[in-house]
Residue, then its C-alpha position, 0 to 999 in steps of 0.5 A: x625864288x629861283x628854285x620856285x620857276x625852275x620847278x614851275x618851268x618842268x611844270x609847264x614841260x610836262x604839261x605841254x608834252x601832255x598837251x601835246x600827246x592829246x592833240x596826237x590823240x585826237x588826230x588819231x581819232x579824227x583819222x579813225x573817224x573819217x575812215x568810218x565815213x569813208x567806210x559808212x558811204x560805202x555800204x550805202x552805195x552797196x545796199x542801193x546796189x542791193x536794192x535796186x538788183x533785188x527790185x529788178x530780180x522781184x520784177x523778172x520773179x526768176x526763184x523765190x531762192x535767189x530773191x530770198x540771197x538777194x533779201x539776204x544780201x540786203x539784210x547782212x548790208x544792213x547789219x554793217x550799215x548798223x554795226x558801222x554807225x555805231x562804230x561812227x558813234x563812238x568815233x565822233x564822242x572819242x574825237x568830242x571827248x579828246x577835244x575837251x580834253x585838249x581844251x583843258x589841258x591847253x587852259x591849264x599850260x596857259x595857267x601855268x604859263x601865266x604862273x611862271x611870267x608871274x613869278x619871273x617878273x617877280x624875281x625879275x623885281x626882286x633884283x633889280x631892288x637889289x641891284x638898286x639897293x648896292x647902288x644906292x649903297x655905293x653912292x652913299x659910300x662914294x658920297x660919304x667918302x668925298x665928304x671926308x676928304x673935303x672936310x680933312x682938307x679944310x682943317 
């Protein structure tokens, strides 16, 4: 039985170091995903910049080159905004994704937790019957033992 918690208990450490390497995991992932906010905001500030320099360049129809840079500007702010939510995409289902599996693993370190009292307060049982059982058995023996000499000293 002794072997038995021993083995549940390293179990149980290996799952909790593994518990503890995913909630590292999504700490990294959370980190990553707030850095693409952080980045997301950004280029919409920049692409109304874009848009409101290419509506007073369209108003004061300086060359049809500059407001074709400045369309330009606008559509390569565009591709990041889109290149960036995709990125945010993946970041927000990474971070879902290790939740969930942080949530596993934090159910099953609590299984094995529950595992090893089990078999804890098993042992735990066990001894104390044995422990009992010697009790009884010197009681037994001390009785045994006075009724012989109070029998011997009548005779």
């Amino acid at each position: 039985m002794i072997q038995r918690i021993h083995r549940f208990k390293r179990l149980l450490q290996t799952k909790e170091r593994e518990e503890d390497l995913l909630k590292e995991e999504l700490g990294n992932r959370q980190r990553e995903k707030t850095t693409l906010e952080g980045h997301m905001d950004k280029l919409r500030g920049e692409k109304e910049e874009a848009l409101a320099s290419f509506g007073r360049r369209a108003v004061e129809a300086t060359t049809v080159q500059e407001l074709w840079m400045s369309r330009c500007d606008l559509d390569r702010i565009g591709r990041n905004l889109d290149e960036n939510g995709r990125c945010l995409a993946l970041a927000v289902r990474g971070v879902e994704s290790a939740r969930e599996e942080l949530l596993l693993k934090h159910r099953e370190v609590r299984t094995f937790e529950t595992a090893l009292d089990g078999y804890r307060e098993l042992w735990r049982t066990e001894c104390l019957k044995k422990e009992q059982a010697l009790l009884d058995d010197l009681t037994s023996s001390r009785f045994a033992a006075m009724a012989m000499k109070e029998g011997g000293d009548d005779a």
